[in-house]
Structures are given as structure tokens and as C-alpha cells.
NUKOL-746169 format. One record per residue (C-alpha): residue number from 1; residue in three letters; x, y, z. Coordinates in steps of 0.001 Angstrom, whole numbers, always signed. Layout:
REM residues N
+------+------+---------+---------+---------+
: resi : resn :    east :   north :      up :
+------+------+---------+---------+---------+
:  NUM :  Ala :       X :       Y :       Z :
...
+------+------+---------+---------+---------+
This chain:
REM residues 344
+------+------+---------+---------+---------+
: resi : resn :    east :   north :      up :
+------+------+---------+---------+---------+
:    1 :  Unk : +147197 :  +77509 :  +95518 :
:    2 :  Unk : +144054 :  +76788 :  +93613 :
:    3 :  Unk : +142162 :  +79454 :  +91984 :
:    4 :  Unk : +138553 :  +79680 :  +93292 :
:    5 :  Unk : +135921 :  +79117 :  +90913 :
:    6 :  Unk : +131927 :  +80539 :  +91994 :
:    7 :  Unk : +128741 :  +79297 :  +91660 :
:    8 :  Unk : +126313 :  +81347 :  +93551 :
:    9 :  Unk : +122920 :  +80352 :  +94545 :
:   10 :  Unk : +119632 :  +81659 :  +95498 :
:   11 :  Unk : +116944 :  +79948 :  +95920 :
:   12 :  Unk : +113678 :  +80731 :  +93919 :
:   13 :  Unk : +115368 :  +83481 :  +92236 :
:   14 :  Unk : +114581 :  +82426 :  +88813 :
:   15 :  Unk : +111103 :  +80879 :  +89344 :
:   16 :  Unk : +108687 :  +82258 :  +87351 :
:   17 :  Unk : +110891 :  +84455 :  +85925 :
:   18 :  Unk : +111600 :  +86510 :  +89569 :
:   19 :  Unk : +108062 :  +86557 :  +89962 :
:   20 :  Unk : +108605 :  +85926 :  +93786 :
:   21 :  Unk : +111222 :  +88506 :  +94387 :
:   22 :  Unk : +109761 :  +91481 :  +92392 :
:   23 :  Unk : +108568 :  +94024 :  +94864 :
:   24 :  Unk : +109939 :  +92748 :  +97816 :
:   25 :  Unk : +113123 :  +94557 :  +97865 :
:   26 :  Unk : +114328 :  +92345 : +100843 :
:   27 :  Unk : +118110 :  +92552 : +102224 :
:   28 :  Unk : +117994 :  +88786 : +101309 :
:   29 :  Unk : +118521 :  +89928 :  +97785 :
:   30 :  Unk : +120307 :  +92608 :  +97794 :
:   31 :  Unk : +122802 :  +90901 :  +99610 :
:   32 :  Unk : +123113 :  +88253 :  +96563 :
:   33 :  Unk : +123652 :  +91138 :  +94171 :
:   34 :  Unk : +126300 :  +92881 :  +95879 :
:   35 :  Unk : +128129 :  +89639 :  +95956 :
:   36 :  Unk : +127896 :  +89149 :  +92555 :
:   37 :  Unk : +129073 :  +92742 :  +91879 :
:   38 :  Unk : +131897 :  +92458 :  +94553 :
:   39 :  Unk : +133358 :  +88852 :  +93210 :
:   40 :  Unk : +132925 :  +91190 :  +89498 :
:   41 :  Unk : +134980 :  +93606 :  +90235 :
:   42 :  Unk : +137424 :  +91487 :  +91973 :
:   43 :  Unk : +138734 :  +89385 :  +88908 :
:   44 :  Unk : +136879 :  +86268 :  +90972 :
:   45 :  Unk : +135330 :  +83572 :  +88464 :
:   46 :  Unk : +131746 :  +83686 :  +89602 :
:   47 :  Unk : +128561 :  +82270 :  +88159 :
:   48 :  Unk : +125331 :  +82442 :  +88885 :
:   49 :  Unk : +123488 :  +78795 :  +89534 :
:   50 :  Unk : +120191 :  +78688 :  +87395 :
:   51 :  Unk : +119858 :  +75913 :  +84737 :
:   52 :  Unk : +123251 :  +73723 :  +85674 :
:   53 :  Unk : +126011 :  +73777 :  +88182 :
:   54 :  Unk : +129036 :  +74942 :  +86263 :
:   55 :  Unk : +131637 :  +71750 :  +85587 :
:   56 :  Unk : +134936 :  +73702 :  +86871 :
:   57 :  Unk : +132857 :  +75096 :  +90041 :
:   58 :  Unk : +134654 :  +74129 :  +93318 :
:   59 :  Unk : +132615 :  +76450 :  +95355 :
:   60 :  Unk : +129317 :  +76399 :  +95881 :
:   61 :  Unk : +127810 :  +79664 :  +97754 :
:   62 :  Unk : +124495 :  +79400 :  +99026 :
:   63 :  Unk : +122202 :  +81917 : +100052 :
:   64 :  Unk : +119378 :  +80403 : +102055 :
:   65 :  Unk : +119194 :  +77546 : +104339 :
:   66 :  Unk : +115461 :  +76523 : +102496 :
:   67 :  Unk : +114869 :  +72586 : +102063 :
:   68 :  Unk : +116178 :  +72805 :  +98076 :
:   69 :  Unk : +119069 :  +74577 :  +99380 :
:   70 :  Unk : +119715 :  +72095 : +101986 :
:   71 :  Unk : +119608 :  +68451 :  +99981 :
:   72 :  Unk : +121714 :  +70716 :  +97248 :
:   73 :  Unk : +124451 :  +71242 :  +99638 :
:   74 :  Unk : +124533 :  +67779 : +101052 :
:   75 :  Unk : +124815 :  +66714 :  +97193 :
:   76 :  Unk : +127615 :  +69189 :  +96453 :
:   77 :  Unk : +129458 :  +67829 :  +99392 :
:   78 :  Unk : +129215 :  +64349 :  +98000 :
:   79 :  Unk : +130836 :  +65612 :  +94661 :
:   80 :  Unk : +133850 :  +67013 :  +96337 :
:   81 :  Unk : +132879 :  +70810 :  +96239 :
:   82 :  Unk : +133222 :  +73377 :  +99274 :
:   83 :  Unk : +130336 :  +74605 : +100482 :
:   84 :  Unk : +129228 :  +78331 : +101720 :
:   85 :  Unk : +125659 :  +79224 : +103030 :
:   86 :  Unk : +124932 :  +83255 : +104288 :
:   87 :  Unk : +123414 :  +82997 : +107786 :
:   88 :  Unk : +120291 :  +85484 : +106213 :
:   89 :  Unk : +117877 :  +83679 : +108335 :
:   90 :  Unk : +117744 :  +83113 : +111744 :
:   91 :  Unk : +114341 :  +81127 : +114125 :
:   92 :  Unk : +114805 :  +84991 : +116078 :
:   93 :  Unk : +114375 :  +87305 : +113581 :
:   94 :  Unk : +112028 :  +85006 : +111361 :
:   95 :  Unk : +109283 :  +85548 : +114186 :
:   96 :  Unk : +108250 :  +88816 : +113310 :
:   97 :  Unk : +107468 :  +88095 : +109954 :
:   98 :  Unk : +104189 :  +85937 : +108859 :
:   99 :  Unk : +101871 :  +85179 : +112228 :
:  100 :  Unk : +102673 :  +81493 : +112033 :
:  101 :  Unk : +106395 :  +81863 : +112572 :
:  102 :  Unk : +105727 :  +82345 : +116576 :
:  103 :  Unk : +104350 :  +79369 : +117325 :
:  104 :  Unk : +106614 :  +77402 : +115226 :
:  105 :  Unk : +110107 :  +78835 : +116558 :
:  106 :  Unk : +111370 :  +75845 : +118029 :
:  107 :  Unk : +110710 :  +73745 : +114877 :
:  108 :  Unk : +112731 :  +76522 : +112457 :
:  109 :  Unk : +115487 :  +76649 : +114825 :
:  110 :  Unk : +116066 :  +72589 : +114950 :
:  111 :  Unk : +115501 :  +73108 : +111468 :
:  112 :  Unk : +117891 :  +75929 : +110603 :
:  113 :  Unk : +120883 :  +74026 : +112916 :
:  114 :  Unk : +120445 :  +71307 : +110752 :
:  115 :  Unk : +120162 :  +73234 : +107569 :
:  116 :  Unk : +123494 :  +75294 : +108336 :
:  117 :  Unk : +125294 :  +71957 : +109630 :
:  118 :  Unk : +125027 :  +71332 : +106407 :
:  119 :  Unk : +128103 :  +73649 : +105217 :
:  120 :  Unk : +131596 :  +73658 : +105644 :
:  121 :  Unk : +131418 :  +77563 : +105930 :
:  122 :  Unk : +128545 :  +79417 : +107513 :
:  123 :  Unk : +129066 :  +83185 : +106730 :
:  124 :  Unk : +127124 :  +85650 : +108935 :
:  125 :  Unk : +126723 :  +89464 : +108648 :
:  126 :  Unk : +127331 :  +90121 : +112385 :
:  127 :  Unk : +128740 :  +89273 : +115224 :
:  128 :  Unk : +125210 :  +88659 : +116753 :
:  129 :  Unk : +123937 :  +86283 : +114325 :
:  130 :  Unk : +126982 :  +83856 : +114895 :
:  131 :  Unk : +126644 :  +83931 : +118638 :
:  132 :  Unk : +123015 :  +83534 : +117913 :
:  133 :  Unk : +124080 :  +80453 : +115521 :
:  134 :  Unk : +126705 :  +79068 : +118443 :
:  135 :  Unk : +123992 :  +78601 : +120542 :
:  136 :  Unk : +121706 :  +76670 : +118542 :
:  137 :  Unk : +124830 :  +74595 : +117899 :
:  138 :  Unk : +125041 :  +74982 : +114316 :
:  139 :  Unk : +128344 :  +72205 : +113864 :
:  140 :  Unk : +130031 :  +74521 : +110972 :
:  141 :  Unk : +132512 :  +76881 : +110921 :
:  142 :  Unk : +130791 :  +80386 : +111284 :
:  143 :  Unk : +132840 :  +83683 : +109742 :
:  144 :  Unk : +131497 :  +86861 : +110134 :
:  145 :  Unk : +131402 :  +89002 : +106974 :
:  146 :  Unk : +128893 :  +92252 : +106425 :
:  147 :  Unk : +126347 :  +92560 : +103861 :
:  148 :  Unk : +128309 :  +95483 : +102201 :
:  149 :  Unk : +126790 :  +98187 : +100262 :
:  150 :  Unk : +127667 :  +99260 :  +96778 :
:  151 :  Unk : +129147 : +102590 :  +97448 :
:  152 :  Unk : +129026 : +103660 :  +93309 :
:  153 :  Unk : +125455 : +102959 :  +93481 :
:  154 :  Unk : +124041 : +104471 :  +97053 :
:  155 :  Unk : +125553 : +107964 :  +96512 :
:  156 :  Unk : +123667 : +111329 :  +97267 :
:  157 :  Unk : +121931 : +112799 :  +94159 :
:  158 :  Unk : +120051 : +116540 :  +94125 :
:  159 :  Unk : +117901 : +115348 :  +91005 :
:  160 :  Unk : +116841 : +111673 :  +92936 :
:  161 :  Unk : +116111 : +113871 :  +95581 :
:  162 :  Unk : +114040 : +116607 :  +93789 :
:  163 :  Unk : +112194 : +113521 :  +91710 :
:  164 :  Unk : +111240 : +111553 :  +94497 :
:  165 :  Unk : +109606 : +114486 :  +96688 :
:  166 :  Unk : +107889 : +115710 :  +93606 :
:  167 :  Unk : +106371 : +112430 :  +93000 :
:  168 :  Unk : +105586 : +111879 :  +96746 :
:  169 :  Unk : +104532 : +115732 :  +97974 :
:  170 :  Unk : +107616 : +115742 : +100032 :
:  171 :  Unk : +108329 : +118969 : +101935 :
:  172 :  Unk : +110802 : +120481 : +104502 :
:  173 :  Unk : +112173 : +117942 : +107007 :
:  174 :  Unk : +111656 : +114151 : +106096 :
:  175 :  Unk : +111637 : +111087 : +108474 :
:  176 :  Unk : +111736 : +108034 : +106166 :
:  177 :  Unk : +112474 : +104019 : +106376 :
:  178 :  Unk : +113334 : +102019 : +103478 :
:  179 :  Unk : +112353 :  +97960 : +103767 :
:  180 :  Unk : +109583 :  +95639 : +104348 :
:  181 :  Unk : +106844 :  +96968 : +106350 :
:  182 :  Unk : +106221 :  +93710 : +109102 :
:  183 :  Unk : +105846 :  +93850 : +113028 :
:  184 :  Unk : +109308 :  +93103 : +113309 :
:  185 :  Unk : +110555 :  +96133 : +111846 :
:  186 :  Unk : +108932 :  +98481 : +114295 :
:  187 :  Unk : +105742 :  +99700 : +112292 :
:  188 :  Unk : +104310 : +100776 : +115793 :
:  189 :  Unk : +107233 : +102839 : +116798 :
:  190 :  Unk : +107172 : +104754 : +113437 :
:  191 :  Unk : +103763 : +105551 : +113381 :
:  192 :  Unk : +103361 : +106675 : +117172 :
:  193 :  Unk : +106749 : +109150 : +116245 :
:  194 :  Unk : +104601 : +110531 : +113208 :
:  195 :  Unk : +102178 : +111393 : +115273 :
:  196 :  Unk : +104039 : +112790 : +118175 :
:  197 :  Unk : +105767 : +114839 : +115209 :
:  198 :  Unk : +102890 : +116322 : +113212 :
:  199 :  Unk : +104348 : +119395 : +111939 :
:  200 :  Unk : +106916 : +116428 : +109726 :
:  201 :  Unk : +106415 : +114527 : +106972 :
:  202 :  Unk : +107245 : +110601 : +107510 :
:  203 :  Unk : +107247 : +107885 : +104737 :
:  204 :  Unk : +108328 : +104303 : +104468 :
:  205 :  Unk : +109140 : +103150 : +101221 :
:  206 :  Unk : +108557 :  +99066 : +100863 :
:  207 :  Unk : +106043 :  +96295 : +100716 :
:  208 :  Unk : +103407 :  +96036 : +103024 :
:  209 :  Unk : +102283 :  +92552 : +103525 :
:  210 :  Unk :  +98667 :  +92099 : +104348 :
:  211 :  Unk :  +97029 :  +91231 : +107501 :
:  212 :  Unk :  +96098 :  +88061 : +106404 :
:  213 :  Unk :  +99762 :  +86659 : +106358 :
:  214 :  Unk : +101587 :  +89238 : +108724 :
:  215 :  Unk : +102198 :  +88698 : +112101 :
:  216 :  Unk : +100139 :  +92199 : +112447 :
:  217 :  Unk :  +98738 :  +94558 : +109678 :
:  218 :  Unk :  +98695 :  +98520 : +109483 :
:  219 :  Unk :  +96769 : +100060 : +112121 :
:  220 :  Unk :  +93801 : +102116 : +111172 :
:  221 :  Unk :  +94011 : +105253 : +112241 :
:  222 :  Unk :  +97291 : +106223 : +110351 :
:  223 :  Unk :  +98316 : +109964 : +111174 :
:  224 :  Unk :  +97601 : +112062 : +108094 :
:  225 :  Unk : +101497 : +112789 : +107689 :
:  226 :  Unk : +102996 : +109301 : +106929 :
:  227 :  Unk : +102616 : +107450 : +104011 :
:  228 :  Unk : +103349 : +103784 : +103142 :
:  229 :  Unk : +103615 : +103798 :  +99283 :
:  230 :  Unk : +104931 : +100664 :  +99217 :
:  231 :  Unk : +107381 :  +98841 :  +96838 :
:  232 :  Unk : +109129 : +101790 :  +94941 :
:  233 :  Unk : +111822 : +101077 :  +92009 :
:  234 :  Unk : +115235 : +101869 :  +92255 :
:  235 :  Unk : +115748 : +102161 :  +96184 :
:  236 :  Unk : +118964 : +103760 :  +95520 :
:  237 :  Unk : +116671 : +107010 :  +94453 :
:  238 :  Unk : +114884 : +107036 :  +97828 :
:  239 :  Unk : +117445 : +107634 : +100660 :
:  240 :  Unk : +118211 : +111243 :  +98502 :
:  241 :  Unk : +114273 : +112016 :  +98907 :
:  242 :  Unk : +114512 : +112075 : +103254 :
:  243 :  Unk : +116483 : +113761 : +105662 :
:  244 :  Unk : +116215 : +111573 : +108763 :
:  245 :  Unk : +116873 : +108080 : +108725 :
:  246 :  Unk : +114489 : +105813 : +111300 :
:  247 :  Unk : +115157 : +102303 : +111785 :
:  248 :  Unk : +112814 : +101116 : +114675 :
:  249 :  Unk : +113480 :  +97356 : +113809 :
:  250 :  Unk : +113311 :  +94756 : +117077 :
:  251 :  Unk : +115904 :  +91895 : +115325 :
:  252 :  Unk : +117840 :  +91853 : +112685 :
:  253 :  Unk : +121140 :  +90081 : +111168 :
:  254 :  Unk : +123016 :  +93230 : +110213 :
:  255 :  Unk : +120417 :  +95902 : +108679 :
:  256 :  Unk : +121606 :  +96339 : +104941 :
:  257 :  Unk : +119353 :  +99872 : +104738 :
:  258 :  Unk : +121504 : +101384 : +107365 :
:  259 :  Unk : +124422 : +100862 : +105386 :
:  260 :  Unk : +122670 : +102114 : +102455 :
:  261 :  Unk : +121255 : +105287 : +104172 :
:  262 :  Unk : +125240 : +105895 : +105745 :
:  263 :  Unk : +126218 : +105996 : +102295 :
:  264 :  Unk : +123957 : +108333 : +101136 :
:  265 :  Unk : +125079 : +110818 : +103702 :
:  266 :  Unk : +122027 : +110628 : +106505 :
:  267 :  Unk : +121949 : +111000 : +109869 :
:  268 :  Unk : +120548 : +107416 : +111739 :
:  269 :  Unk : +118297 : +106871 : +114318 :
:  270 :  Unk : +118067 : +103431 : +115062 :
:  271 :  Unk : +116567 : +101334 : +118062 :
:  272 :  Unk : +119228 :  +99938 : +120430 :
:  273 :  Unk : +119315 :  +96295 : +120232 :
:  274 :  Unk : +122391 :  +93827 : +120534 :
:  275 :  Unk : +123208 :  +93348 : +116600 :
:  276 :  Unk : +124633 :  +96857 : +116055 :
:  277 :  Unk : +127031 :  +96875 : +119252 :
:  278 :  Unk : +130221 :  +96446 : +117217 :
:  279 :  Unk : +129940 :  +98627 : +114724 :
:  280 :  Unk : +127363 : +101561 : +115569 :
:  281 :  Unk : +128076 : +103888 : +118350 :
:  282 :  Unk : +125421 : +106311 : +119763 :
:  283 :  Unk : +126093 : +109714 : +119671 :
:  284 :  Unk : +129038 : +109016 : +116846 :
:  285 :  Unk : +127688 : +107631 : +114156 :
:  286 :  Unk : +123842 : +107483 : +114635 :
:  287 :  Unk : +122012 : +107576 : +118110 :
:  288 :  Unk : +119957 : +105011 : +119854 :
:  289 :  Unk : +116966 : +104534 : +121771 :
:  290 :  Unk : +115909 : +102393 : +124085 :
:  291 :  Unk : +112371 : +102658 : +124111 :
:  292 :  Unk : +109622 : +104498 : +122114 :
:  293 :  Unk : +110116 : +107658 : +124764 :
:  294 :  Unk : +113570 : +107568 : +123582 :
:  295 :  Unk : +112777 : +107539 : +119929 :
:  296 :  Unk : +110975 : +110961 : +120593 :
:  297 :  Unk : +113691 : +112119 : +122675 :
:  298 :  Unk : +116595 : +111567 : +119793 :
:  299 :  Unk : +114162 : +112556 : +117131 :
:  300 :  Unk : +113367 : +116099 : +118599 :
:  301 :  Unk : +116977 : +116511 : +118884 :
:  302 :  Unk : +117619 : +115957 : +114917 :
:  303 :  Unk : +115171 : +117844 : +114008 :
:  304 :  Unk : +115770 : +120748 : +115318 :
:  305 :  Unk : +119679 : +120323 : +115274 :
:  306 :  Unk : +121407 : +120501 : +112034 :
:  307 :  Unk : +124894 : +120644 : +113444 :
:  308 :  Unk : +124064 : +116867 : +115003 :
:  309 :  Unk : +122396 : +115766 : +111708 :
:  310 :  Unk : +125064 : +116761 : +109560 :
:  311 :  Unk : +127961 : +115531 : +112165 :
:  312 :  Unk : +126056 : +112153 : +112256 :
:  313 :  Unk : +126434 : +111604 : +108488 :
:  314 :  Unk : +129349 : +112504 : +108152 :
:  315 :  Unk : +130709 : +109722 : +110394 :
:  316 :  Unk : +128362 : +107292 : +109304 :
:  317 :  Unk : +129514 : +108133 : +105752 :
:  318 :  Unk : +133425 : +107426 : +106943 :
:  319 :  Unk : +131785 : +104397 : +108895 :
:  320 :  Unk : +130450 : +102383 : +105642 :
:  321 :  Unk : +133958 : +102420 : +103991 :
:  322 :  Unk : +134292 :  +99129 : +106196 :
:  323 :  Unk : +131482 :  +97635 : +104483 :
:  324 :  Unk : +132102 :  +98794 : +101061 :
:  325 :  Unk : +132108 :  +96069 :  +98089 :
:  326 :  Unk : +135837 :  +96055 :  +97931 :
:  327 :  Unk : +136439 :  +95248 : +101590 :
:  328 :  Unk : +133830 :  +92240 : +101132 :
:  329 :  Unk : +135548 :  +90711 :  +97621 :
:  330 :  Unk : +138801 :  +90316 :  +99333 :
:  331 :  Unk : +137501 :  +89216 : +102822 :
:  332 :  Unk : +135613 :  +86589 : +100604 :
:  333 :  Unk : +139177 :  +86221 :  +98646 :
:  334 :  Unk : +140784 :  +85175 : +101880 :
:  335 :  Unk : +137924 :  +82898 : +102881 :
:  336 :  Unk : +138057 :  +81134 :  +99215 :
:  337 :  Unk : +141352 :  +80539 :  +99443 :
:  338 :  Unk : +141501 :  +79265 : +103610 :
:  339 :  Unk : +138590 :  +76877 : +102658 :
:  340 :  Unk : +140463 :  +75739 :  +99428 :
:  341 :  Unk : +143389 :  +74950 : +101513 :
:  342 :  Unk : +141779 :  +73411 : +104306 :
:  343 :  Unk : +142475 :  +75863 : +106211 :
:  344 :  Unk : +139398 :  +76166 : +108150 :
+------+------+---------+---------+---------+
């Protein structure tokens, strides 16, 4: 059997020296560091794509479907290498983003089925996305293989925690977010819940784009107990800092954060939408809500049940051992070594 050799690839990452990924904190790149920390501590030869495409490389693993991405695929295919993209992007969930992105959803998606084409392996963090991707047709094989989350690094931590509500005037019970702050992710929801809850704190850590480029800015009248600090260092820190995890988001891929806030021990409240059917169950290991009278309904609950919270997190703790950087090094193992074979 032939021993797989690594190059990973994202694109832009080294441009300007990061430049265009500092203080974004997206699940784009997190995603690309916990495979380079998973294929680490797995003994896999990996190497990270910057100046020149390693000579023994006979995988190439891409992490957008962007035009450089793209011609660098079909020109990896023409040297005899196997190539991966990561199904990060998809024409549904890119239409929340920047305001143009609406309008344009029919070109991205012809573009993105000819982008993944592309491949001989399309790996996507959920179930959803590759039906999503099936229906487009994207004409590659599509796996389906989570995000993970670094369980050594997204661990519970009294001192994060007493830091980060020091620095932020954090009291009592805390409803927090972690991510970009953009219409798709549910900014309405989670301001209309801080003010239906005014005797609780709410923050969302993360970038907040301006109106001029978002499909829809901050509203004005922000309740006097939220705060959107924005892009904070060291996310890992924040998840200690809250006690309630709200994820109001309307589309997403997989939702890296949830994993992330499962690991740190907190109970999830997320909004019920198709991508989390196999692998969160309301009332087990987070609850859902259908609407925004929902959200209050589930979030009065938490709060005022500790029993719930802490029986929440618990199972959403056991939960995240499926998605843990081990489990994703040797389902990426398996896939390295099916694709080397021609096996898929």
C-alpha cells in the first residue's frame, strides 16, 4: 500500500502575511488547523502548501473551491496527484454573508459544481452539505467527515473564565455566541432574546462586518445588556467566560462553535434547521427552536433550570468525542489510503 504523503492548501492564507485572515476567526480556518494538528498527531506526512508543492506529495488537500484553488487542482490532476477539496462553501449558506451574494446565487452555485467537479474527493462536514452538493450535481465523489474540534485545546478553565468576565463586566448568568456576526447567523434572533431577557447579560464574541458589505448591519437600538466586542484572541478562552450557549444561525455546513462550546462543557441552544439532524438531538444534547417564540421558550427554561443546563453538557460533552481530532486523522487515514488505491 502506498504511504500517503500531504500537502494542504488554503487559499490566501499566506498573503500579506495572514493579513486577510487575522480577526476573522472563521470555521473556514479553524477547520485547516485542526487538520493540520490531527494529520500531526497521527504520524501522517503533511505539509503545508505556501512557496512550492512538495516533490514526494501525492495528495493534494484543498480547502476552498476559489478560482486559484480551482485551475490548481485541474493542474495537480494533470501531474498524476489525488485531489481533496473540503465542501466549506456552499451557493446556500454563502447568501447570508455580503449583500451581493443574493442576487448572484445561481451564478456561485454553477460555479461551485464546477469548482468541486474538479476533485476526485469532495469531503463535506455533514450529511446536509453533500445532499446539498448531490443536487447541484457536483460529478465527484462526496465523503462526509466533521470539522472536529481539538479536545486538548477547548477544555473548561476557572482562570479563562474569571479573566474573560473581568475584562468584559461579566456577571451571574451569561448567554454568549462565538463567530462572525452576519445576517446569516441570526443577529436578529439574539438581540430580540436579549431584550426579552433583560435581567441577563448576552455577548457575542467575533467580527462584525460593516453595513456597507453585509447583507444587513447591527440594528440601532441595541438593548443595553449585549455587547458585540468583536474579534477577541484566543477563542478557546471565551466559551469558559458564558454559561449558555446560543446559536441562532439560519444555514450552515456543520457549525464548528457548537463543537467547541460541547467541549467546553455548555449547555446548547441552537435553532432547528436540517444540518444538525444526525447528530444533535433536542432535549438530549442541546434543545431546538423553531422560531424566535421558541428561542424564548427554551431559553427561560435554561435559565432558570440548572439540572437541564448541567444534564445538557454533560451529553454534549460525551457527544463531541465523535468529532474529536483523533476520530478525524484516521477517518482521513482510511480515505488516504481508499483514494490511493483507487478505491473510490
Amino acid at each position: 500500500m502506498t504511504p500517503a504523503s500531504v500537502c494542504i492548501y488554503l487559499e490566501y492564507y499566506h498573503l500579506a502575511k495572514g493579513r486577510l485572515y487575522q480577526n476573522v476567526g472563521t470555521g473556514l480556518l479553524s477547520s485547516y488547523k485542526n487538520q493540520k494538528t490531527a494529520l500531526a498527531r497521527a504520524g501522517i506526512s503533511v505539509t503545508e502548501w505556501h512557496e512550492g508543492l512538495p516533490a514526494d506529495c501525492n495528495i493534494v488537500q484543498f480547502n476552498t473551491p476559489w478560482l486559484r484553488s480551482a485551475w490548481l487542482m485541474r493542474k495537480m490532476k494533470r501531474q498524476g496527484k489525488k485531489v481533496i477539496v473540503y465542501a466549506h462553501t456552499t451557493a446556500e449558506d454563502a447568501q447570508g454573508v455580503f449583500w451581493i451574494n443574493k442576487p448572484l446565487y445561481p451564478l456561485i452555485r454553477r460555479y461551485l459544481r464546477w469548482a468541486y467537479s474538479q476533485a476526485d474527493l469532495v469531503l463535506c462536514p455533514s450529511e446536509y452539505t453533500k445532499g446539498l452538493l448531490q443536487k447541484y450535481p457536483v460529478r465527484a465523489r462526496l465523503e462526509v467527515i466533521t470539522n472536529g474540534v481539538d479536545t486538548e485545546r477547548f477544555k473548561d478553565s476557572e482562570e479563562n473564565r474569571r479573566n474573560i468576565r473581568e475584562r468584559f463586566g461579566l456577571k451571574d448568568l451569561v448567554v454568549f455566541n462565538v463567530g462572525l456576526v452576519i445576517p446569516r447567523k441570526g443577529i436578529n434572533t439574539f438581540v430580540n432574546l436579549a431584550r426579552a431577557f433583560p435581567k441577563n447579560q448576552f455577548i457575542w464574541f467575533g467580527k462584525v462586518y460593516s453595513s456597507s458589505i453585509a447583507a444587513q448591519n447591527l440594528p440601532q437600538d441595541l438593548p443595553q445588556n449585549i455587547q458585540f466586542p468583536g474579534n477577541v484572541e484566543g477563542a478557546e478562552r471565551l466559551y469558559a467566560a458564558g454559561d449558555i450557549f446560543v446559536f441562532p444561525s439560519l444555514e450552515e455546513n456543520q457549525g464548528m462553535v457548537i463543537l467547541e462550546a460541547a467541549a467546553v462543557g455548555r449547555p446548547i441552544l441552537v435553532r432547528d434547521i436540517p444540518v444538525y439532524k444526525d447528530w444533535l438531538t433536542h432535549e438530549e444534547n442541546c434543545l431546538k427552536a423553531k422560531d424566535e417564540a421558541d428561542f424564548a421558550i427554551h431559553l427561560k427554561r435554561l435559565v432558570e433550570d440548572a439540572t437541564l443546563r448541567a444534564r445538557l453538557a454533560a451529553n454534549a460533552k460525551q457527544m463531541v468525542q465523535h468529532h474529536s481530532l483523533e476520530a478525524v486523522a484516521a477517518r482521513l487515514k482510511e480515505m488516504y489510503g481508499s483514494l490511493l488505491n483507487q478505491e473510490l
